[in-house]
MARDREN-632220 format. One line per 2 residues: number of its first residue (from 1); for each residue x, y, z of N, C-alpha, C, O. Coordinates in nm, 2 decimals. Layout:
// residues N
NUM) X/Y/Z/X/Y/Z/X/Y/Z/X/Y/Z; ...
This chain:
// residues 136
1) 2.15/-0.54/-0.76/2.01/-0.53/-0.80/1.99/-0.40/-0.88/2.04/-0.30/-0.83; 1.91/-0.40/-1.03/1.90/-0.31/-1.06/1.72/-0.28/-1.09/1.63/-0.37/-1.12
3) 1.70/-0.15/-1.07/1.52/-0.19/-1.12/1.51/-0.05/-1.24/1.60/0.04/-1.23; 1.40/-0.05/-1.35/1.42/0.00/-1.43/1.28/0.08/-1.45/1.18/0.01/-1.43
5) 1.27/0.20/-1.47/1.12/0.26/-1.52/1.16/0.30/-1.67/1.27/0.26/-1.73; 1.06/0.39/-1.74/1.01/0.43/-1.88/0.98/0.56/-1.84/0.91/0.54/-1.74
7) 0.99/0.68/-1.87/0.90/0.78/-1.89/0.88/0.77/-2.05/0.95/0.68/-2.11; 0.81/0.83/-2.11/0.79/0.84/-2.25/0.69/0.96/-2.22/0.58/0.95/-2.16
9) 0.76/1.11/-2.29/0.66/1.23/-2.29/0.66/1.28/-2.46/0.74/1.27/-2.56; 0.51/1.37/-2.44/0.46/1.39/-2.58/0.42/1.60/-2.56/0.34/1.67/-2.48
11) 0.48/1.63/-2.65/0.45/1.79/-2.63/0.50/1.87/-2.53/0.58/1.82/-2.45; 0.46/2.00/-2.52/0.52/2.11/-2.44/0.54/2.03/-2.32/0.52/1.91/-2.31
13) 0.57/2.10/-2.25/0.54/2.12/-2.05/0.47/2.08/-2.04/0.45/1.97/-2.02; 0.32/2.23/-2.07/0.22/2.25/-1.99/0.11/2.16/-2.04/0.02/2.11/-1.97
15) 0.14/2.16/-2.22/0.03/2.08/-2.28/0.06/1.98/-2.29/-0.04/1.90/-2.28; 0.19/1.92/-2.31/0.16/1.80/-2.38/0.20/1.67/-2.22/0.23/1.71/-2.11
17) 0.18/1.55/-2.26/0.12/1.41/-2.13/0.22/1.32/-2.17/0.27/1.29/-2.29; 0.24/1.29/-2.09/0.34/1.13/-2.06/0.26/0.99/-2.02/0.14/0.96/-1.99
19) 0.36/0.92/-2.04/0.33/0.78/-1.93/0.46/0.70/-1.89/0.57/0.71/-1.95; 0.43/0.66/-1.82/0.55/0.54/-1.69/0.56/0.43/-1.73/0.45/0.38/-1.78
21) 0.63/0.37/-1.73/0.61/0.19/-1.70/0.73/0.17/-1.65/0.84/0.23/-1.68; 0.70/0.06/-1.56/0.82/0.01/-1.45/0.81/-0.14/-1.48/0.72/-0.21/-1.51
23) 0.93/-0.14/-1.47/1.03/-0.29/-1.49/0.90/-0.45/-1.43/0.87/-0.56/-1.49; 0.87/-0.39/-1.31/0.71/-0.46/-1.31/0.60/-0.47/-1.40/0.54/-0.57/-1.42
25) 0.58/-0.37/-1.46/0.47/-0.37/-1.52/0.31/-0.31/-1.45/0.20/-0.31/-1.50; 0.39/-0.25/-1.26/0.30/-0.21/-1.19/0.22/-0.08/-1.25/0.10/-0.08/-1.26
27) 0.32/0.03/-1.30/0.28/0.13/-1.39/0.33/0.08/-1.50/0.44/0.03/-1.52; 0.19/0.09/-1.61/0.22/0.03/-1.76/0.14/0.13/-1.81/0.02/0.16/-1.79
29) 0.24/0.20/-1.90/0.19/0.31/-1.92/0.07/0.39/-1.86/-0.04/0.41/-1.91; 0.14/0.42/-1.73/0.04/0.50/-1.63/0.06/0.68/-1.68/0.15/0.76/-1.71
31) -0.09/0.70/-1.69/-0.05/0.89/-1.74/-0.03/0.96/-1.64/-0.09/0.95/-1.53; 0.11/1.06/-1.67/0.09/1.19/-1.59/0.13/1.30/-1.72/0.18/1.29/-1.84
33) 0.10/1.39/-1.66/0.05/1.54/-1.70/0.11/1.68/-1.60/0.15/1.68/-1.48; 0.11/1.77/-1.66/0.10/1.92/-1.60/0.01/1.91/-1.52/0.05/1.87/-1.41
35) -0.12/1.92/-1.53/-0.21/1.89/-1.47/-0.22/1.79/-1.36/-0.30/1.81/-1.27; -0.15/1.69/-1.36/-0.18/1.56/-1.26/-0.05/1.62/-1.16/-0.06/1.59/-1.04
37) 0.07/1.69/-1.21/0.12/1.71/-1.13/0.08/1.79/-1.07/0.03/1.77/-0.96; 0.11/1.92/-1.13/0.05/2.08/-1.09/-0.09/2.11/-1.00/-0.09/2.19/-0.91
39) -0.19/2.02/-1.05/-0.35/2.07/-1.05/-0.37/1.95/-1.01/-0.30/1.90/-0.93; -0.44/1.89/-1.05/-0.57/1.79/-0.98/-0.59/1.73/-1.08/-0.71/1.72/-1.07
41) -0.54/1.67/-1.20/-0.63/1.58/-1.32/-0.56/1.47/-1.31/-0.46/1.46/-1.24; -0.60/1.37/-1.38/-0.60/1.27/-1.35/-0.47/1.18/-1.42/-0.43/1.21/-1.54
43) -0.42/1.11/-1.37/-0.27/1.01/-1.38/-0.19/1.02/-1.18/-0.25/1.02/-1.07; -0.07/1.02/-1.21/0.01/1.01/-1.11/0.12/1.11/-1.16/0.10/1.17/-1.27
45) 0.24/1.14/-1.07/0.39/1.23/-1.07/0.44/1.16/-1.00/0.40/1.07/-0.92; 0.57/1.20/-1.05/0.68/1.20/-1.01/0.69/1.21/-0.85/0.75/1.11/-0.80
47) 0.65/1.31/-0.75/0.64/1.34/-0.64/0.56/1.25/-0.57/0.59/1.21/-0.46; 0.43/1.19/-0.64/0.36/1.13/-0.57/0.42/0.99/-0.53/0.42/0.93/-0.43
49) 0.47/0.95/-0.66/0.58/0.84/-0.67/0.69/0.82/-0.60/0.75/0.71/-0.60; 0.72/0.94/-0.53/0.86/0.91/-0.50/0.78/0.95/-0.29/0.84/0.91/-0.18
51) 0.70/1.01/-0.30/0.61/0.96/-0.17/0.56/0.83/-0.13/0.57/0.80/-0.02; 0.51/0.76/-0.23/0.49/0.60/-0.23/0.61/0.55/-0.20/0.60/0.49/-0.10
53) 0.73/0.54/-0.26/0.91/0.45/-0.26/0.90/0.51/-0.10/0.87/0.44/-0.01; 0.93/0.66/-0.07/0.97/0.68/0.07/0.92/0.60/0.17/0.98/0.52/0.24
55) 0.78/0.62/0.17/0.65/0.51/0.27/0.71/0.36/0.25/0.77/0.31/0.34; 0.68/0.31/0.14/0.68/0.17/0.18/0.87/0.14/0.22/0.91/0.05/0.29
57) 0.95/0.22/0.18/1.06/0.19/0.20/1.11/0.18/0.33/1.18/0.08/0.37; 1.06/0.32/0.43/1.09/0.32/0.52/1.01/0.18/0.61/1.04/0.11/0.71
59) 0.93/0.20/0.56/0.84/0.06/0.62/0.88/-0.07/0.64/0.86/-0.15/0.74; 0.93/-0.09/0.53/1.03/-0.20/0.52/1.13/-0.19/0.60/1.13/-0.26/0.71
61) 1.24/-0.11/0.58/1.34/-0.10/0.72/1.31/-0.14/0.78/1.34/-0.26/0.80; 1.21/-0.04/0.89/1.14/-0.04/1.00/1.12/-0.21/1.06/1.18/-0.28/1.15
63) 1.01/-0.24/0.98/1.04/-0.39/0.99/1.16/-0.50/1.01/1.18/-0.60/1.09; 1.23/-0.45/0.90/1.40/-0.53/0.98/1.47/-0.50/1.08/1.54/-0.58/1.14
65) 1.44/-0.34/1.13/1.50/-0.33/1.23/1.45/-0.36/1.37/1.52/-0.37/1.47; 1.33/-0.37/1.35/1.24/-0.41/1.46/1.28/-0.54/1.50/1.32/-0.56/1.62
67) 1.27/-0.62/1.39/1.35/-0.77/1.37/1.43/-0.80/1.44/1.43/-0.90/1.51; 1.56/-0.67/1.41/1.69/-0.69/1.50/1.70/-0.68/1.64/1.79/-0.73/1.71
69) 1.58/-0.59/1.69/1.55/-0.57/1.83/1.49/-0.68/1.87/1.53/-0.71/1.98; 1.41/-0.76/1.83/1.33/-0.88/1.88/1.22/-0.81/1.85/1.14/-0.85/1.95
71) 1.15/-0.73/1.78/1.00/-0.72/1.75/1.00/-0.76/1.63/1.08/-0.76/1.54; 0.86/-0.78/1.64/0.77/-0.83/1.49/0.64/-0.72/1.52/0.55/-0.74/1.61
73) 0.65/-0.55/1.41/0.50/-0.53/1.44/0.36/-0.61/1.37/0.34/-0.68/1.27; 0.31/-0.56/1.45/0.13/-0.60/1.40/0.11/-0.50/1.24/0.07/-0.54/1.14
75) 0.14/-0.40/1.26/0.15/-0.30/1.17/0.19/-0.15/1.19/0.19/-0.08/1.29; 0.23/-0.14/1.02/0.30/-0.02/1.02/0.23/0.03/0.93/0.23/-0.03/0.82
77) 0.15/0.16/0.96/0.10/0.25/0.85/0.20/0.38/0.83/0.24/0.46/0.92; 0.22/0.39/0.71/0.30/0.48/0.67/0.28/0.56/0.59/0.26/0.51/0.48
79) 0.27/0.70/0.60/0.23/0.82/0.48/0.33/0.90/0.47/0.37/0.96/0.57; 0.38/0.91/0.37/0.52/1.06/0.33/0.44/1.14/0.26/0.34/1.10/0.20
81) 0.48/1.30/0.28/0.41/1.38/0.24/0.56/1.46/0.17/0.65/1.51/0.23; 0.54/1.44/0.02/0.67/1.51/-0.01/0.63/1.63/-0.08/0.55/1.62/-0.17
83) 0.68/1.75/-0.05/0.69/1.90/-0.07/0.76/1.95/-0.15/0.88/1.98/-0.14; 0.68/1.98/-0.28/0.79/2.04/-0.42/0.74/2.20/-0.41/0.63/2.25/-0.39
85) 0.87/2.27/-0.42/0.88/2.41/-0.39/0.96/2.45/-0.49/1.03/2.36/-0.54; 0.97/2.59/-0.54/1.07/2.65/-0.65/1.14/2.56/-0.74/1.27/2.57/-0.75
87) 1.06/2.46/-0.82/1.13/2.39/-0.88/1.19/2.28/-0.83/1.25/2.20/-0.90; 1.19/2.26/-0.72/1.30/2.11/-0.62/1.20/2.03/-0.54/1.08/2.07/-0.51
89) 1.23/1.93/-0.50/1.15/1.90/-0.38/1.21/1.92/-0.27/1.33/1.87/-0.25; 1.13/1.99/-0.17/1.26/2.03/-0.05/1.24/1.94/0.10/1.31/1.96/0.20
91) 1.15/1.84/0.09/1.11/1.78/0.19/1.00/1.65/0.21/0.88/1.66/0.17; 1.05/1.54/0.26/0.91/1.41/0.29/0.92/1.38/0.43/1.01/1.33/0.49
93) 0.79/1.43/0.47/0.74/1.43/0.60/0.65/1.28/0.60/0.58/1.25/0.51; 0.68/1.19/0.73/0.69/1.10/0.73/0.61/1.05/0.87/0.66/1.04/0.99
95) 0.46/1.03/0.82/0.42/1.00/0.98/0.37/0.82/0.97/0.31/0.74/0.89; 0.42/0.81/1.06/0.42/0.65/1.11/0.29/0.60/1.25/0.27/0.67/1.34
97) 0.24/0.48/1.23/0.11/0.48/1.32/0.14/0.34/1.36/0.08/0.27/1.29; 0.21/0.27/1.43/0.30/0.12/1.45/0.19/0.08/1.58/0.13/0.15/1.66
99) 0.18/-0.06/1.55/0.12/-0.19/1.65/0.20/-0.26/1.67/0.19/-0.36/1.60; 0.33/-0.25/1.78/0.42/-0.32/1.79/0.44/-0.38/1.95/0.49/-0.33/2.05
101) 0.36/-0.53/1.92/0.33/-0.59/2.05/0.48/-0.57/2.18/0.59/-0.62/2.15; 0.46/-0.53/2.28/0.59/-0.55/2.38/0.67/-0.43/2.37/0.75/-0.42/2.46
103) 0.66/-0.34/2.26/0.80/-0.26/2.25/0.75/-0.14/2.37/0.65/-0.13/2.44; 0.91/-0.06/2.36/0.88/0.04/2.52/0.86/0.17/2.35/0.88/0.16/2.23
105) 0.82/0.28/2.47/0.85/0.38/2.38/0.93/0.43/2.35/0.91/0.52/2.26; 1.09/0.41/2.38/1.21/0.43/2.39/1.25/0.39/2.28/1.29/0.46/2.19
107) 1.22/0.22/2.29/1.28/0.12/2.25/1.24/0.15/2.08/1.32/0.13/1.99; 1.13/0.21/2.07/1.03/0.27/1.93/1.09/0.37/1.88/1.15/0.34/1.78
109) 1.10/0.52/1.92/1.14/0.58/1.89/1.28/0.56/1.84/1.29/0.62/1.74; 1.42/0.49/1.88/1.54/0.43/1.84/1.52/0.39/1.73/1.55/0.45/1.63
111) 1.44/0.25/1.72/1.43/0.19/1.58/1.38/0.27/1.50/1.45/0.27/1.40; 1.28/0.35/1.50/1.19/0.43/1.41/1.31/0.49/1.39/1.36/0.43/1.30
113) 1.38/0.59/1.44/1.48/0.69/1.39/1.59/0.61/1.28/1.62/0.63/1.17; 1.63/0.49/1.39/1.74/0.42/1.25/1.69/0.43/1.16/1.75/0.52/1.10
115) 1.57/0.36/1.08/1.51/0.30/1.01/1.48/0.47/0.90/1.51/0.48/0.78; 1.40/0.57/0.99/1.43/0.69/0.89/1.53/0.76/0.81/1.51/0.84/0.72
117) 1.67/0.70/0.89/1.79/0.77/0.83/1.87/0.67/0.78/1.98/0.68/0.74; 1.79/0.53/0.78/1.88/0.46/0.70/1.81/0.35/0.60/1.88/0.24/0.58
119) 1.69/0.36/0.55/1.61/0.35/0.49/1.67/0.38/0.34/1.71/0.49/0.33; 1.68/0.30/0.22/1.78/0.36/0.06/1.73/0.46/0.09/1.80/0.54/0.16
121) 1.59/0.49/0.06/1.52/0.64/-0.02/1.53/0.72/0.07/1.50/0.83/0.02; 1.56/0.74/0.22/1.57/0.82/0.27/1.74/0.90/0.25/1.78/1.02/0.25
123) 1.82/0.75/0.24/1.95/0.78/0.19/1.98/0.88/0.08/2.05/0.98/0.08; 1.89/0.82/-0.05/1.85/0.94/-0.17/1.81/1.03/-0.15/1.86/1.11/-0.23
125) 1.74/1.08/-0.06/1.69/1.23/-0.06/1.69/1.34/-0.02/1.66/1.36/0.09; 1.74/1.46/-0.14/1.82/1.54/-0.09/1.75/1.66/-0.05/1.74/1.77/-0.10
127) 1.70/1.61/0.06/1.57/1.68/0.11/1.57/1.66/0.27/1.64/1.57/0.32; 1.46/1.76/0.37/1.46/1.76/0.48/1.38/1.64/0.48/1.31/1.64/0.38
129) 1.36/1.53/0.56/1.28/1.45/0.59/1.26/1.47/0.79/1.35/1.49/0.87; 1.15/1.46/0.81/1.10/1.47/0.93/1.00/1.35/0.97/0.93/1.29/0.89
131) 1.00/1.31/1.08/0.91/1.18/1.13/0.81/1.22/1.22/0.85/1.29/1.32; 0.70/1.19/1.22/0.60/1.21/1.37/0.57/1.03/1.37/0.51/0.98/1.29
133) 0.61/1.00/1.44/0.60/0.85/1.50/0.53/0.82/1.65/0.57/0.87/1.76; 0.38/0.72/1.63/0.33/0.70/1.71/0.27/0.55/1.74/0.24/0.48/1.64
135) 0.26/0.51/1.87/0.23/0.37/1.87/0.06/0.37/1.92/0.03/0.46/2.00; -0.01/0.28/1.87/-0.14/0.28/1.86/-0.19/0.14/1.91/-0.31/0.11/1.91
């Protein structure tokens, strides 16, 4: 399986703006900017993006592996918080909020950890990733 995006950028760094499009068509020519990354204006980044792949990726796992144990959750909310520092990103913090009928907390915390460290994008990243995982 292969999947494909577009950047297409126009001008400096700081001034000049891009856009995305993915093999979906989910971002079609979505804008980012200095600003959208850096500051607060308006499009999406790279960072935010690759916070979105972490979340739902790990999510997904999670779910198979749950599978493998004999659970099915009710749900999995998932937020990455990924941390760009000196030029790199050095970290996606990863908190999880699971409705998983029957499971022990043991039995949770195991799968949740597989599923963090073996998750693609978690595979990809060459960065600390951390979990706070809780059942609700």
């Amino acid at each position: 399986m292969k999947r494909t995006a577009t950047a297409v950028w126009n001008g400096s760094g700081k001034d000049g703006n891009g856009n995305l499009t993915t093999q979906s068509t989910t971002l079609n020519k979505t804008q980012y900017s200095y600003k959208s990354r850096f500051e607060e204006g308006v499009g999406t980044n790279p960072e935010e993006l690759i916070a979105a792949a972490h979340a739902g990726c790990f999510a997904m796992k999670l779910s198979f592996v749950l599978g493998g144990a004999g659970f099915t959750p009710d749900t999995l909310d998932v937020t990455s918080t990924v941390t760009l520092e000196d030029g790199a990103i050095k970290s996606s913090h990863l908190v999880l909020k699971a409705s998983i009928p029957g499971i022990s907390a043991d039995k949770f915390k195991e799968c949740a950890d597989d599923a963090k460290a073996n998750c693609p994008v978690s595979k990809v990243l060459n960065a600390e990733i951390t979990l706070d995982a809780s059942l609700v």
